[in-house]
C-alpha positions as CSV (number, residue, x, y, z in Angstrom):
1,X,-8.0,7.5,8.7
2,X,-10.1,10.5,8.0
3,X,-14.2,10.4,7.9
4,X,-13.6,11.3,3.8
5,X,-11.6,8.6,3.4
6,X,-13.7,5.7,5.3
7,X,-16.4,7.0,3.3
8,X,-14.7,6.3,0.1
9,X,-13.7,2.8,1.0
10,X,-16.8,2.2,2.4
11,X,-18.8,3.1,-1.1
12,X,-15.7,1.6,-3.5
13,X,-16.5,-1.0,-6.3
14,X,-13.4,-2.4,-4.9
15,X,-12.6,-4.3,-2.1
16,X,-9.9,-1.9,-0.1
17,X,-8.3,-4.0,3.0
18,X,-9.3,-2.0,6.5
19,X,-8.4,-3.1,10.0
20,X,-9.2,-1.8,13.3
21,X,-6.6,-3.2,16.5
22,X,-4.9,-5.5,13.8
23,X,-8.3,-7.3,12.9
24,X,-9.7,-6.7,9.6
25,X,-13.2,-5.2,8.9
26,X,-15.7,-4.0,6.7
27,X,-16.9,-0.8,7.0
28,X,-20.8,-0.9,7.4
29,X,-22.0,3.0,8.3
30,X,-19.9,6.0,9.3
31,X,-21.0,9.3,10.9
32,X,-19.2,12.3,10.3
33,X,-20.4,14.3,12.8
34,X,-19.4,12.0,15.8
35,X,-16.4,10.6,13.5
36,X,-17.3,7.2,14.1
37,X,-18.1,4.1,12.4
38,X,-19.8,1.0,12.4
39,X,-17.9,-2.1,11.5
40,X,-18.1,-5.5,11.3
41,X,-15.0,-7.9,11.8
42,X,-14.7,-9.6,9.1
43,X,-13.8,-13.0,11.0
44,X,-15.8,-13.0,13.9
45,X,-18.8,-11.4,12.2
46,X,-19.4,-9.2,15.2
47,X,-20.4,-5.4,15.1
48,X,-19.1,-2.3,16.8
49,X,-19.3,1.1,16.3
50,X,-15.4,2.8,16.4
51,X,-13.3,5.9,16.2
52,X,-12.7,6.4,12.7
53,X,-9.6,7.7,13.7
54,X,-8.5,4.0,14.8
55,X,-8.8,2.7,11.4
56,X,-6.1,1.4,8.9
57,X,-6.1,1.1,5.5
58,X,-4.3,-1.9,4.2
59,X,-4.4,-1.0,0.7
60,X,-6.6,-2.7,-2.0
61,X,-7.6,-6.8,-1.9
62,X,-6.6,-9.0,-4.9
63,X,-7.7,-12.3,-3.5
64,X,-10.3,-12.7,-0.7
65,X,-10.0,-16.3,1.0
């Protein structure tokens, strides 16, 4: 994913499906000059701060469970 892109997602009214190593998360902070970005899995509820390159969009998220 490019930094542009993450920032998007990250600022959308919507809720746009994002995973990092198959795990979904929700993208808290992202900084373009070190093209990272700090994420929270959305199951474990654990923060890390990632390559922004190693994100996935999923596409957008209907029903949340």
């Amino acid at each position: 994913m490019h930094a542009n892109r993450a920032e998007e997602i990250m600022k959308s009214l919507n809720i746009i499906g994002v995973q990092y190593r198959n795990n979904y998360v929700w993208i808290e902070d992202i900084d373009k000059e070190r093209n990272t970005a700090h994420v929270t899995y959305l199951e474990k509820r654990n923060t890390i701060h990632v390559d922004i390159d190693q994100l996935e969009e999923t596409g957008p998220v209907t029903r949340v469970h």
